[in-house]
LUMVEX-377842 format. One line per field, with one value per atom (N, C-alpha, C): residue in three letters; z, y, x; atom name; residue number from 1. Coordinates in nm, 3 decimals, padded with zeros to 5 digits, always signed. Atoms other than C-alpha are relative to their C-alpha. Layout:
% LUMVEX-377842
type	c(Ala|...)
Z	c(Z|...)
Y	c(Y|...)
X	c(X|...)
atom	c(CA|...)
seq	c(NUM|...)
% end
This chain:
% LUMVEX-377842
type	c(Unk|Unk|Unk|Unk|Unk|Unk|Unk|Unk|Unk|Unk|Unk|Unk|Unk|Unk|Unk|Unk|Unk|Unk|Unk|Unk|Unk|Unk|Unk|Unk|Unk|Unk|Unk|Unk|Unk|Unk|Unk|Unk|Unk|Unk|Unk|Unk|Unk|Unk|Unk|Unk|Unk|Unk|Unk|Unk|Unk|Unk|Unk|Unk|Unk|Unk|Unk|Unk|Unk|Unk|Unk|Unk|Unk|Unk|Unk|Unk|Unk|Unk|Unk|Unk|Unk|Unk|Unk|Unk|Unk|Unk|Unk|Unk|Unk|Unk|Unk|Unk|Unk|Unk|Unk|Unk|Unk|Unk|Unk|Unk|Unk|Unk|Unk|Unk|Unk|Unk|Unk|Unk|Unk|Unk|Unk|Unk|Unk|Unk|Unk|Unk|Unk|Unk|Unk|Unk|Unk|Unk|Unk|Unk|Unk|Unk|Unk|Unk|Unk|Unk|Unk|Unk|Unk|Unk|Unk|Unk|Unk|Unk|Unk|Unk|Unk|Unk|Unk|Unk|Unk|Unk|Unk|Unk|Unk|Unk|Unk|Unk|Unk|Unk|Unk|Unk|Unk|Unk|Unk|Unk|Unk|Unk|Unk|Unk|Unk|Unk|Unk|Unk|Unk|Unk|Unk|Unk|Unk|Unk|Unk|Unk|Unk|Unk|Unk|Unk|Unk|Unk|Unk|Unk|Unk|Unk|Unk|Unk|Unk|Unk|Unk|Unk|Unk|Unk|Unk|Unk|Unk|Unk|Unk|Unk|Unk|Unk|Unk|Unk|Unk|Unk|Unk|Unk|Unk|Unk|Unk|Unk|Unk|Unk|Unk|Unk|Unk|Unk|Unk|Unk|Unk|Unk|Unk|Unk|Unk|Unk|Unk|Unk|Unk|Unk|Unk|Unk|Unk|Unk|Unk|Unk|Unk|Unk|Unk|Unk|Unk|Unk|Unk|Unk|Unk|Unk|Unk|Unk|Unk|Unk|Unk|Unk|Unk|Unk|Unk|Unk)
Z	c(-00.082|-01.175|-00.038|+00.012|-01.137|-00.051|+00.055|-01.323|+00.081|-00.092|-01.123|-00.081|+00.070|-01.370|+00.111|-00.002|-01.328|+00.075|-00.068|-01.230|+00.143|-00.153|-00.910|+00.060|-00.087|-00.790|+00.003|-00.018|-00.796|+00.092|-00.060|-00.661|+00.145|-00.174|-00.313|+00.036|-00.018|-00.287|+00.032|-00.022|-00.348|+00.145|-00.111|-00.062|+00.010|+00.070|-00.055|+00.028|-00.004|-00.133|+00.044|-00.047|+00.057|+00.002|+00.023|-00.029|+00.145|-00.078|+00.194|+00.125|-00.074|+00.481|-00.021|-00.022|+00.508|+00.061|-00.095|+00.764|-00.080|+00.104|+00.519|-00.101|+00.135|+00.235|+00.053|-00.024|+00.420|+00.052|+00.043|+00.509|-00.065|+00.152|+00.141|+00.018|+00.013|+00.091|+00.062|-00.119|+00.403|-00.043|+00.022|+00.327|-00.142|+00.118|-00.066|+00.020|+00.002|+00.038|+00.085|-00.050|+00.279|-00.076|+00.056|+00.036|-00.096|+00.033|-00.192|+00.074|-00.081|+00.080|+00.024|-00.057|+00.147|-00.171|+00.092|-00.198|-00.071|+00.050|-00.258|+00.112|-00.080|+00.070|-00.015|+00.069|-00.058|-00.128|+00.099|-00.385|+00.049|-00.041|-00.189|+00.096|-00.065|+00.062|-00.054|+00.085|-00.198|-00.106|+00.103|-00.461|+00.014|-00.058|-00.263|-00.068|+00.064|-00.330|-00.105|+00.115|-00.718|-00.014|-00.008|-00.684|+00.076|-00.073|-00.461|+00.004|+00.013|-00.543|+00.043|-00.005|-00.569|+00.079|-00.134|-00.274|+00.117|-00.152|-00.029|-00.039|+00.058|-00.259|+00.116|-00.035|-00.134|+00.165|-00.124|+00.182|+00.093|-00.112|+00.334|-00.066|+00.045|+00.090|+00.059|-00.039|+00.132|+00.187|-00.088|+00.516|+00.042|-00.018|+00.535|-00.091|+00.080|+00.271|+00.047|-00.073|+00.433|+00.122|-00.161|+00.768|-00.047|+00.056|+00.570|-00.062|+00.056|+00.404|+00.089|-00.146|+00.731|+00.072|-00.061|+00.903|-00.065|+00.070|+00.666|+00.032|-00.006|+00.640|+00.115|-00.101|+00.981|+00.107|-00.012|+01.000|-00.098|+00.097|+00.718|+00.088|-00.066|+00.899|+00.161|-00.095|+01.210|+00.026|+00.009|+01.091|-00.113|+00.119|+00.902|+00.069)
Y	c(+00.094|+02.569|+00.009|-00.018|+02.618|-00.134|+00.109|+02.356|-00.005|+00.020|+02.204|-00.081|+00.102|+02.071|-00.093|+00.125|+01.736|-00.030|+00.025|+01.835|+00.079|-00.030|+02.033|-00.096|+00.114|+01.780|-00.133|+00.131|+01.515|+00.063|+00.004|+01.734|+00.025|-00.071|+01.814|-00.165|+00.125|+01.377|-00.023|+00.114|+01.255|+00.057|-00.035|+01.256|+00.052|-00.078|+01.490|-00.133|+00.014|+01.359|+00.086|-00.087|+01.524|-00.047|+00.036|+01.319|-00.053|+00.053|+01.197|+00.105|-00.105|+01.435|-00.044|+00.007|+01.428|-00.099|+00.125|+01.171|-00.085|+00.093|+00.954|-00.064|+00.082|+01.009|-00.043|+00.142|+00.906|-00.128|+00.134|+00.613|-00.112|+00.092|+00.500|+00.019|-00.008|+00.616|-00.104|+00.110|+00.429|-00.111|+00.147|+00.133|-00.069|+00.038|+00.118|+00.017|+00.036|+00.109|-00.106|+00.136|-00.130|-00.142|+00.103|-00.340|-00.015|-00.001|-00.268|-00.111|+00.070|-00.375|-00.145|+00.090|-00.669|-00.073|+00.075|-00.811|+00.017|+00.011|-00.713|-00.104|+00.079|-00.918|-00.172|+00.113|-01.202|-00.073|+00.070|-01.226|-00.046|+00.025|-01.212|-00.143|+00.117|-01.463|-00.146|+00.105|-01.701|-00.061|+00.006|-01.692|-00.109|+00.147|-01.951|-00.151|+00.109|-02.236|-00.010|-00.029|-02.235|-00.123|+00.138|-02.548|+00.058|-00.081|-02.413|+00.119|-00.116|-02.091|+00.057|-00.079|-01.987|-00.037|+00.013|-02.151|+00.104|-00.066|-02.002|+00.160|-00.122|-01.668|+00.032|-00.002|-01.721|-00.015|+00.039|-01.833|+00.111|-00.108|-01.524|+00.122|-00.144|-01.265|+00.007|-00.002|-01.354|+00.111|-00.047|-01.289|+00.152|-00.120|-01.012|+00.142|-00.114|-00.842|+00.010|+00.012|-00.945|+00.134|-00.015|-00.771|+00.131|-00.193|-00.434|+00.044|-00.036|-00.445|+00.040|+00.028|-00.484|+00.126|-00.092|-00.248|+00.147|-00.117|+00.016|+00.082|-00.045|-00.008|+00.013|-00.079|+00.028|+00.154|-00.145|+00.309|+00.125|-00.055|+00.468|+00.043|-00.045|+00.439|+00.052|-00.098|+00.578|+00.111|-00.117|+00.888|+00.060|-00.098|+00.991|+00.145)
X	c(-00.074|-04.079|+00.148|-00.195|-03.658|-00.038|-00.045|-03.487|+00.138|-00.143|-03.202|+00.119|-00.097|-02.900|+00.032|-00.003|-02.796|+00.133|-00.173|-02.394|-00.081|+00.079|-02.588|-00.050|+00.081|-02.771|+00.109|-00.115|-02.502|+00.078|-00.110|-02.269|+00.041|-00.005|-02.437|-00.001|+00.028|-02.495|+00.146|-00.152|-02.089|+00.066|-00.103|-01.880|+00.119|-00.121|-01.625|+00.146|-00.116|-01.264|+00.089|-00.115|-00.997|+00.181|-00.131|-00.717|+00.096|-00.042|-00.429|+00.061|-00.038|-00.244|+00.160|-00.138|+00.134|+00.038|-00.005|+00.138|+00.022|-00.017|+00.006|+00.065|-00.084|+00.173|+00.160|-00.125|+00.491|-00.002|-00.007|+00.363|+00.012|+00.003|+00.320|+00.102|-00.172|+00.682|+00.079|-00.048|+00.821|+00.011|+00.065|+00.602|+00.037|-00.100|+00.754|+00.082|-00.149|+01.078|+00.029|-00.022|+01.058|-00.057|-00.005|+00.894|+00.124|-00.137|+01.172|+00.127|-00.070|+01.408|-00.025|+00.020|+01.234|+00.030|-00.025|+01.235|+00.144|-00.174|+01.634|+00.034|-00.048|+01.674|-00.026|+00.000|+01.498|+00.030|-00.060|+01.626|+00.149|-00.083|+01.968|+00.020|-00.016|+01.907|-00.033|+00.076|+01.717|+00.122|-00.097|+02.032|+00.111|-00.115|+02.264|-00.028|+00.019|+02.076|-00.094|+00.083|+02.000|-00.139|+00.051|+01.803|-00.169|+00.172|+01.490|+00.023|+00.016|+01.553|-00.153|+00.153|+01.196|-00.092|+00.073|+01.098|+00.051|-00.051|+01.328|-00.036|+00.084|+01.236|-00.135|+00.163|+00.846|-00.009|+00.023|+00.883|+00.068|-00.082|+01.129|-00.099|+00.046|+00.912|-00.142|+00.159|+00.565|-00.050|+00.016|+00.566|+00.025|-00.079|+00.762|-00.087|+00.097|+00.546|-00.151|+00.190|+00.174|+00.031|+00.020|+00.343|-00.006|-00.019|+00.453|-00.127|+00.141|+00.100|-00.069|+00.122|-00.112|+00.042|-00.073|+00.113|-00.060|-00.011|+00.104|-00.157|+00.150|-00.277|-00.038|+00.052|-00.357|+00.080|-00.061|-00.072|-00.147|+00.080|-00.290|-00.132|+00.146|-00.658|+00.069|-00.044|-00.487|+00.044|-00.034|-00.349|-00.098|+00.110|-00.733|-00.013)
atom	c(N|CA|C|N|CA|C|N|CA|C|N|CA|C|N|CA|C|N|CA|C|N|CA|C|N|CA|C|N|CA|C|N|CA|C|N|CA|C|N|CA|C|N|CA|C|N|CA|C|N|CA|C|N|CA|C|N|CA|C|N|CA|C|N|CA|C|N|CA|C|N|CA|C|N|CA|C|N|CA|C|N|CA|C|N|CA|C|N|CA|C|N|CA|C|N|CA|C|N|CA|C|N|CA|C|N|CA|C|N|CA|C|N|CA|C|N|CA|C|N|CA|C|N|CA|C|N|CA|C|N|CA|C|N|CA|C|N|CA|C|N|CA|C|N|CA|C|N|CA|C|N|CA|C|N|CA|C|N|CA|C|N|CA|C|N|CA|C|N|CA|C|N|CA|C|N|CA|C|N|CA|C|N|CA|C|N|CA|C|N|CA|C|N|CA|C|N|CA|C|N|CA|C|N|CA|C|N|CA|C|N|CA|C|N|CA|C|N|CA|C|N|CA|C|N|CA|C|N|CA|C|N|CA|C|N|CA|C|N|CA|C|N|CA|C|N|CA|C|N|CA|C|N|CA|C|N|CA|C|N|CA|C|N|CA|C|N|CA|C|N|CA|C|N|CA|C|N|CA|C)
seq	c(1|1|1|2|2|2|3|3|3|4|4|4|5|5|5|6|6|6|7|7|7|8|8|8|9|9|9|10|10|10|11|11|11|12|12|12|13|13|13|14|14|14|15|15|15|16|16|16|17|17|17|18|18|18|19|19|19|20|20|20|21|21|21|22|22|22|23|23|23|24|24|24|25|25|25|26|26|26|27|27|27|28|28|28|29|29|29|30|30|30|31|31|31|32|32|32|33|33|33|34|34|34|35|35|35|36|36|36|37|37|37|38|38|38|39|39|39|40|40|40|41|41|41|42|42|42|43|43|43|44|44|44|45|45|45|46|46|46|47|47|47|48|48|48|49|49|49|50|50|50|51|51|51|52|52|52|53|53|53|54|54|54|55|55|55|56|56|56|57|57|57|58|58|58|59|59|59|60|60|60|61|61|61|62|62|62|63|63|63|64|64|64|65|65|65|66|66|66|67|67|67|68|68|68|69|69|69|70|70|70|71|71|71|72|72|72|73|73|73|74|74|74|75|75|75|76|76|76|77|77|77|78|78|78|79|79|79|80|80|80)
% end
């Protein structure tokens, strides 16, 4: 009776990884710099009034970063 090692038989089961395409990876790129951007704009716009600083911080970053997240990711599953 053949003996079948253990790295063979696993390795016809995993699903291949093929990594990202070009497309993609400038999306990540893109998508970290506009977060970038977005959090130099809100530390800028937040800095006026020292007093709620870290509200007006949260309240201009938060959104702005959910939209570049969401965005990104369905840029991402659209260019598989």
């Amino acid at each position: 009776m053949p003996r079948i090692s253990t790295e063979r038989m696993f390795e016809q089961n995993e699903p291949r990884y093929e990594g990202m395409n070009f497309k993609q990876k400038l999306v990540v790129i893109f998508a970290n710099v506009f977060i970038l951007a977005e959090l130099t704009t809100s530390i800028y716009l937040s800095h006026h009034d020292q007093e709620n600083m870290a509200r007006n911080f949260l309240v201009s970053f938060i959104p702005m970063v959910i939209l570049t997240i969401v965005s990104a990711r369905i840029l991402l599953k659209r260019l598989r």
